[in-house]
C-alpha positions, -999 to 999 in steps of 0.1 A, spaced: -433 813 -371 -421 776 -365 -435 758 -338 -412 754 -307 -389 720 -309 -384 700 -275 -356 682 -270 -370 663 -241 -400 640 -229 -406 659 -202 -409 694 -223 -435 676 -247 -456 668 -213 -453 698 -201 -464 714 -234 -491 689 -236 -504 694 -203 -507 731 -208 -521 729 -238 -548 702 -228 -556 727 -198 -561 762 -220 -587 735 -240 -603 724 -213 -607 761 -200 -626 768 -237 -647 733 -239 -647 719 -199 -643 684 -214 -645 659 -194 -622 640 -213 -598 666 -211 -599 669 -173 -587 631 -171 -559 640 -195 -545 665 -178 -548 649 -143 -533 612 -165 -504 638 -175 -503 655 -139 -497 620 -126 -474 613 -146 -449 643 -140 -452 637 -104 -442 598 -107 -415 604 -129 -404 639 -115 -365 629 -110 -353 662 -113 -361 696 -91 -371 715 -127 -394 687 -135 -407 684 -99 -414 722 -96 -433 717 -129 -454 692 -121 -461 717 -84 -469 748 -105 -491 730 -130 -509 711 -101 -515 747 -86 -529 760 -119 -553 729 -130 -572 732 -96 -580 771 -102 -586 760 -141 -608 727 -128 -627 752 -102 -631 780 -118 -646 759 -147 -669 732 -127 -704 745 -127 -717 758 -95 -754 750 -87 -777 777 -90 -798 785 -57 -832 794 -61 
């Protein structure tokens, strides 16, 4: 199976972002969380169009369950 061809800048961010996200969900990298939130910030400051824009909302949404549900919570004793 070929891998999907985008045809535009904001597909490949979108692509990335999503990708960067299900690897941060195996490794919780911090490098990978300030990735994502460089890639997040950059589909909201260039997010000219609504499908972009509603993009950028939905992946927001989904990195802060990704980012909480993968932060360590501290253990009480």
């Amino acid at each position: 199976m070929a891998p999907p061809h985008f045809h535009d800048t904001h597909e490949i961010v979108i692509a990335a972002t999503l990708w960067l996200m299900l690897r941060y969900q195996k490794t919780c990298c911090k490098k990978l969380a300030r990735m994502v939130e460089q890639h997040l910030l950059w589909m909201r400051a260039s997010a000219t169009s609504p499908v972009l824009a509603n993009a950028c909302e939905r992946l927001s949404h989904e990195w802060r369950l990704v980012s909480d549900a993968s932060s360590p919570h501290p253990v009480l004793h």
